[in-house]
Kinemage of the C-alpha trace (Angstrom):
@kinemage 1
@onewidth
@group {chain A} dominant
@subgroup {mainchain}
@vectorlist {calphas} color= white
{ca unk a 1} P 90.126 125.684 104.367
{ca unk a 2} L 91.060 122.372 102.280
{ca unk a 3} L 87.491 120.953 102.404
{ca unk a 4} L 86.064 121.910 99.076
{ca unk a 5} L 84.224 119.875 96.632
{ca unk a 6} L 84.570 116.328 96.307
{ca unk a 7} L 83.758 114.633 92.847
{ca unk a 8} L 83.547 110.966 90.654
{ca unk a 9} L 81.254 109.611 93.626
{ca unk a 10} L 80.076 106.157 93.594
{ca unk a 11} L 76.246 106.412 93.228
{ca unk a 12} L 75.737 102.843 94.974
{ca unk a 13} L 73.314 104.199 97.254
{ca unk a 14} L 72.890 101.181 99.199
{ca unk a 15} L 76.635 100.777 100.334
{ca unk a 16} L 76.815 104.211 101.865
{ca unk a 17} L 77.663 104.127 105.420
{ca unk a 18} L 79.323 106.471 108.029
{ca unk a 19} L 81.139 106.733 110.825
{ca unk a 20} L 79.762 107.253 113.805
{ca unk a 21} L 81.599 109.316 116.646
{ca unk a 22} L 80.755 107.154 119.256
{ca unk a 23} L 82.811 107.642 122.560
{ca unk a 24} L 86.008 105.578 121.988
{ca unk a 25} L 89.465 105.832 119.445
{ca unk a 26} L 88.933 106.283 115.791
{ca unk a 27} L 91.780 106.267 113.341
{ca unk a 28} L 90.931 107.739 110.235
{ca unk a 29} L 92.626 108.440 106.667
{ca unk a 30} L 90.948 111.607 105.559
{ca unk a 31} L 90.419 110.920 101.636
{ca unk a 32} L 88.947 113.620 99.939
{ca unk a 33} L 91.480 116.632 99.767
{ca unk a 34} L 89.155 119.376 99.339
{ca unk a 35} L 85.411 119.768 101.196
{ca unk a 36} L 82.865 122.604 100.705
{ca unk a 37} L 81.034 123.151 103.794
{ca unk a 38} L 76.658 122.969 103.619
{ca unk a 39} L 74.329 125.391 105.291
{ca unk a 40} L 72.192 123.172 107.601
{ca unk a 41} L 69.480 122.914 110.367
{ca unk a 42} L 68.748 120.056 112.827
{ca unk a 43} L 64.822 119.831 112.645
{ca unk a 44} L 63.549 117.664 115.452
{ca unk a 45} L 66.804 116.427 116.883
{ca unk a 46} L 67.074 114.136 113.723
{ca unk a 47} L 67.194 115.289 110.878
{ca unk a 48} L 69.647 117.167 109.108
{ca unk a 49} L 68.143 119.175 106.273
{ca unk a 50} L 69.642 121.565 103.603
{ca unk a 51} L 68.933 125.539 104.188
{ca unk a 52} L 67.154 127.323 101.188
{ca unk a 53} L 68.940 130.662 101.861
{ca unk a 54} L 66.530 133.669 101.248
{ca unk a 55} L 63.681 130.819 100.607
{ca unk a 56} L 64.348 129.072 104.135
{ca unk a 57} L 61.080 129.316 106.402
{ca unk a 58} L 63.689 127.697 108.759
{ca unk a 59} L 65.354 130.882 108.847
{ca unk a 60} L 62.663 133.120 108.783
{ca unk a 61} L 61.183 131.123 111.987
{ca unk a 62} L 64.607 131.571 113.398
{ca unk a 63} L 64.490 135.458 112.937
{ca unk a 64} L 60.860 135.824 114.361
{ca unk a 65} L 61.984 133.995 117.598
{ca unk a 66} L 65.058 136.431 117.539
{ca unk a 67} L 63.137 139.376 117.391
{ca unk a 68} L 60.483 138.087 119.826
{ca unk a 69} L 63.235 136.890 122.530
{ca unk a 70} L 66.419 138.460 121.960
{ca unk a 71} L 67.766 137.682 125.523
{ca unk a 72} L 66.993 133.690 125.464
{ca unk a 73} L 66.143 132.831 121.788
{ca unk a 74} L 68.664 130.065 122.363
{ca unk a 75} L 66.025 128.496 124.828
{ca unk a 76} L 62.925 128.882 122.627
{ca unk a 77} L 60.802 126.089 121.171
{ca unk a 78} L 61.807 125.804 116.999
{ca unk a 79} L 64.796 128.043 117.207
{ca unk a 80} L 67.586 125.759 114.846
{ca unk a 81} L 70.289 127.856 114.175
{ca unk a 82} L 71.761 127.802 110.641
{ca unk a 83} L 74.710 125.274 111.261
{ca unk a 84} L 77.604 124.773 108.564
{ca unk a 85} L 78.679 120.972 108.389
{ca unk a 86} L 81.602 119.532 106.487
{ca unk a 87} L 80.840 116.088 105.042
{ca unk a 88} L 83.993 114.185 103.139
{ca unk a 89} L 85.223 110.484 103.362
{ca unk a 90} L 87.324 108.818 105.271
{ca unk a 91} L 88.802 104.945 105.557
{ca unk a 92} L 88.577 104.100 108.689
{ca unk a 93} L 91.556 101.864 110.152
{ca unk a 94} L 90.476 101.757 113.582
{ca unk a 95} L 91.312 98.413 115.477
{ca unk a 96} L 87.863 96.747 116.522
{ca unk a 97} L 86.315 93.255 117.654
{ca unk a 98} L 83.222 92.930 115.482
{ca unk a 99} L 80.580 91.348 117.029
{ca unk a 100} L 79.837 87.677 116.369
{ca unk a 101} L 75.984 87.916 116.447
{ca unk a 102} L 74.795 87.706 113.041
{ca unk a 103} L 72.128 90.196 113.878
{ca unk a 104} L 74.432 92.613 115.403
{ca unk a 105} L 77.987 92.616 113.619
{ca unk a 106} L 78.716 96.258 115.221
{ca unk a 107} L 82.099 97.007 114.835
{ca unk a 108} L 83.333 97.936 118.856
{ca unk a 109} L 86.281 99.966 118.704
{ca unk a 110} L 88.748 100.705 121.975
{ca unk a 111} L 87.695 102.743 124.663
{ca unk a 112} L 90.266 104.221 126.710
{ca unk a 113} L 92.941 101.454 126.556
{ca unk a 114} L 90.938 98.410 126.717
{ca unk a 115} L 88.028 96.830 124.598
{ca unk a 116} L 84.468 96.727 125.890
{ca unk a 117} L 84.414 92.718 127.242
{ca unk a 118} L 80.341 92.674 125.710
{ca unk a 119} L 79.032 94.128 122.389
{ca unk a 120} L 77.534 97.784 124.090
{ca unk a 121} L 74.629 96.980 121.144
{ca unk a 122} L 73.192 93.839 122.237
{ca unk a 123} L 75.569 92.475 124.992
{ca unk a 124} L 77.315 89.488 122.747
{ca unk a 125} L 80.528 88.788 125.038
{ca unk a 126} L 83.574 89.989 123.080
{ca unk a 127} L 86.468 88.465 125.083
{ca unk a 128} L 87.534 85.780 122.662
{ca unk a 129} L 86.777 87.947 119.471
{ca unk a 130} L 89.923 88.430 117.310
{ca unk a 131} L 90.780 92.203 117.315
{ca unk a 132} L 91.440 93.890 113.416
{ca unk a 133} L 91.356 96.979 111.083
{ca unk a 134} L 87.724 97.910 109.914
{ca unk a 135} L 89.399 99.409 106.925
{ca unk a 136} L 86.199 100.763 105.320
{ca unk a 137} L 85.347 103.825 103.569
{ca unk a 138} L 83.101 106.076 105.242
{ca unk a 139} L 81.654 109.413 105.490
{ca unk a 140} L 82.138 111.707 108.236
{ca unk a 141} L 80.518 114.691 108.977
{ca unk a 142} L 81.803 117.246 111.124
{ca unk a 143} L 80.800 121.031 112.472
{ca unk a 144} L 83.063 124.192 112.702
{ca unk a 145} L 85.261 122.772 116.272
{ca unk a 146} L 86.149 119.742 114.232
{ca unk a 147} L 87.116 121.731 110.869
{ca unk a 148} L 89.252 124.040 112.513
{ca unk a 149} L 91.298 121.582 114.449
{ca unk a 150} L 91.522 119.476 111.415
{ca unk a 151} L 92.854 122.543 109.456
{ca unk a 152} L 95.874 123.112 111.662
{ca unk a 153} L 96.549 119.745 111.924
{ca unk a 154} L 97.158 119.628 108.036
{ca unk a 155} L 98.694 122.987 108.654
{ca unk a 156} L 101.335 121.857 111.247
{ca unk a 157} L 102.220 118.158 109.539
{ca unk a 158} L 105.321 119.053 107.135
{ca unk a 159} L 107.848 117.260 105.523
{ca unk a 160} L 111.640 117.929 105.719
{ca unk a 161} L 111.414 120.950 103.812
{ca unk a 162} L 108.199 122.523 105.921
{ca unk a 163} L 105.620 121.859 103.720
{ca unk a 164} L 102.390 120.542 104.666
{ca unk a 165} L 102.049 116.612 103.855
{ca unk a 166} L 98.466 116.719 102.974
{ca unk a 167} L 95.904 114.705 105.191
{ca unk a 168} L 95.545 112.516 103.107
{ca unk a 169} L 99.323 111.395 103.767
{ca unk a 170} L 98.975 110.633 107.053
{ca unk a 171} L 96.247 108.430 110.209
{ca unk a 172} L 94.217 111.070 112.530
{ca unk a 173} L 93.036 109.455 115.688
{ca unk a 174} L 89.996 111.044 117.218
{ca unk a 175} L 89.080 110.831 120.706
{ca unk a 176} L 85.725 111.331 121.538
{ca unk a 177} L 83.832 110.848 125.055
{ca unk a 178} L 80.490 112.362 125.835
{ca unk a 179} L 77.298 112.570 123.655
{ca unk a 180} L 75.036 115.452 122.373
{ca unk a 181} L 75.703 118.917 123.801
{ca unk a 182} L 78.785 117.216 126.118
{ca unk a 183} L 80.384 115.247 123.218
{ca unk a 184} L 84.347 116.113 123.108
{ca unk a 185} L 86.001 115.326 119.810
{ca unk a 186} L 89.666 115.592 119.784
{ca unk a 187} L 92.172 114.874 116.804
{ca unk a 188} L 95.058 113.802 117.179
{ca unk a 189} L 97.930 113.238 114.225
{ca unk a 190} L 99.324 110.003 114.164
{ca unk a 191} L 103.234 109.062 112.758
{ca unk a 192} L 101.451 106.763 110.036
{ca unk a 193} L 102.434 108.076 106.900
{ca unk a 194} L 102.134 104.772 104.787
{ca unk a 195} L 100.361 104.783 101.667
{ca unk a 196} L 96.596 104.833 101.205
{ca unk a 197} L 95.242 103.944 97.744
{ca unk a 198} L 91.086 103.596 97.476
{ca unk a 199} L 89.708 103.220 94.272
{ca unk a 200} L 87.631 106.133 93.191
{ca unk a 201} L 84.047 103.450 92.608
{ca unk a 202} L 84.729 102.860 96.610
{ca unk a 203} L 84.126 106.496 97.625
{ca unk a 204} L 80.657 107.636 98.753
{ca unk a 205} L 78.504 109.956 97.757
{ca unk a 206} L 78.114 113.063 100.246
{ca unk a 207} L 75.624 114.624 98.719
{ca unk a 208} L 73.193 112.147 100.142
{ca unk a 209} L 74.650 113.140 104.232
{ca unk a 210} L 71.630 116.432 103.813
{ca unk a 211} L 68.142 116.011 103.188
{ca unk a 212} L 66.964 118.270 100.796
{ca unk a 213} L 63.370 119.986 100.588
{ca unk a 214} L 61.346 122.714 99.148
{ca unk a 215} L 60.001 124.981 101.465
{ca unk a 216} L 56.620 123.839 101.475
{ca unk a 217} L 57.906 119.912 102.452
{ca unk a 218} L 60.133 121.953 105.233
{ca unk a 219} L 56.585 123.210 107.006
{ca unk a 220} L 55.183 119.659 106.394
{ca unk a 221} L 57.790 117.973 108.260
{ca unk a 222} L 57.969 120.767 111.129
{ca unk a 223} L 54.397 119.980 111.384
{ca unk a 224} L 55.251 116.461 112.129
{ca unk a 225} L 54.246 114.858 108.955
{ca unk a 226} L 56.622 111.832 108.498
{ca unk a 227} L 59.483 112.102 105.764
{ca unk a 228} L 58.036 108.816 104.090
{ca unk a 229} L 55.068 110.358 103.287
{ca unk a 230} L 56.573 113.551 102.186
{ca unk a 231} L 58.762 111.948 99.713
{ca unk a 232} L 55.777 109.421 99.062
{ca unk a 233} L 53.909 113.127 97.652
{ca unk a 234} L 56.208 113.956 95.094
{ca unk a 235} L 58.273 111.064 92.762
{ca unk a 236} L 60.869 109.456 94.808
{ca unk a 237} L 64.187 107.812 93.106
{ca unk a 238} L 66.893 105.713 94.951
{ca unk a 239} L 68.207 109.172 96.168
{ca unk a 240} L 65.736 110.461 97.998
{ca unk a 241} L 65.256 107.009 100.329
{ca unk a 242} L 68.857 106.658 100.536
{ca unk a 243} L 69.363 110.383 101.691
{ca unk a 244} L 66.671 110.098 104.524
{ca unk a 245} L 68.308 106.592 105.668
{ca unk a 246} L 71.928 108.178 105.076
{ca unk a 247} L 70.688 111.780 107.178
{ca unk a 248} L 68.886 110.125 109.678
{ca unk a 249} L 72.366 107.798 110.346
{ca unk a 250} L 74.235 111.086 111.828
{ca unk a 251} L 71.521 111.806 114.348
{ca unk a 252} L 74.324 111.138 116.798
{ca unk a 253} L 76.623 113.776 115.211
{ca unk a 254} L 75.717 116.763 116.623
{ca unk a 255} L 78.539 118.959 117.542
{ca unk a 256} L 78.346 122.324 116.056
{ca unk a 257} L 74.847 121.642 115.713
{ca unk a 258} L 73.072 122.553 119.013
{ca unk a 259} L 75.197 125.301 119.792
């Protein structure tokens, strides 16, 4: 797979943002050319946390409840499967109408072929709002489904001679309708090859997408204790508020999660 490791992050916590798969047309520039993929589990549906491996009482729950209830584990209280998740940046160029209400500002991107005629956030009426390119850089997080059809898409985009552009050479649209377990994501190449040129300072940095805990703090927050106060136990830097802020922003991701 191209996703590998991404590197020379901007560590600007507090202008990380991401983009949200929200039913409706995205059109991305995938920037990072390389992404590693991250063990993860979905505690609580919301929070995405790192797994420990051999050290993960995630896992260990996980293979108690498999033992216990082999034929409907799936269905079981605490069973959250270990989940690999692909987390890169993007510049999103999707046309929107950003909302006028200076409380508000989401950005509402097409739907089918028409714009919402109100803000879907807080009902602002968008008919006389100008429509434009976010062009921002984000982070996206996918699962496996995603990955995969992104792979052969950067597989089956050549040039003249049959080589593969690159995906950073060329707009992906994604299509997505549904939410949680019946969210659709679909990817489709665009014939946009212009040239995309972010300076490095703009990208984020992914590292902050996962919360990451020992595996005591893991049993503290499955017992409900809030994340605050677990990070509030141990010295906190800008990193660990910005990661649960960042995590708890793709609570609305969740394909390849619940599966």
């Amino acid at each position: 797979m191209p996703f590998k490791n991404t590197e020379n992050l901007n560590k600007n916590y507090s202008k990380a943002q991401f983009l949200r798969l929200v039913p409706g047309q995205h059109t991305i520039r995938i920037l990072d050319k390389e992404v590693e993929p991250i063990d993860t589990h979905f505690l609580l549906g919301k929070y995405t946390i790192s797994c420990l491996g051999d050290e993960c009482p995630v896992c260990d729950n996980n293979q108690r409840i498999l033992l216990s209830n082999p034929e409907n584990f799936r269905d079981v209280q605490g069973w959250a499967p270990r989940s690999k998740r692909w987390i890169f940046n993007v510049y999103d160029r999707s046309l929107a109408k950003i909302c006028p209400n200076t409380e508000c500002g989401t950005a509402v991107k097409k739907d089918g072929a028409t714009f919402a005629p109100a803000c879907p956030v807080c009902g602002t009426f968008l008919t006389n709002v100008p429509i434009q390119p976010l062009n921002k850089v984000l982070i996206m997080s996918c699962g496996v489904t995603l990955a995969e059809q992104l792979n052969m898409i950067e597989q089956a985009t050549v040039d003249d001679a049959g080589e593969p552009l690159g995906w950073t050479n060329f707009d992906i649209t994604l299509m997505v309708s549904g939410a949680g377990r019946k969210k659709q994501t679909t990817p489709i190449p665009t014939r946009n090859f212009d040239k995309v040129e972010v300076p490095v300072a703009d990208l984020q940095d992914t590292s902050l997408a996962v919360i990451n805990l020992s595996a005591g703090e893991i049993l503290d927050l499955l017992k409900m204790v809030p994340l605050k106060d677990i990070y509030n136990a141990r010295k906190v830097g800008p990193g660990d508020i910005a990661t649960e802020e960042l995590a708890k922003s793709l609570e609305d991701d969740v394909e390849g999660i619940l599966s």
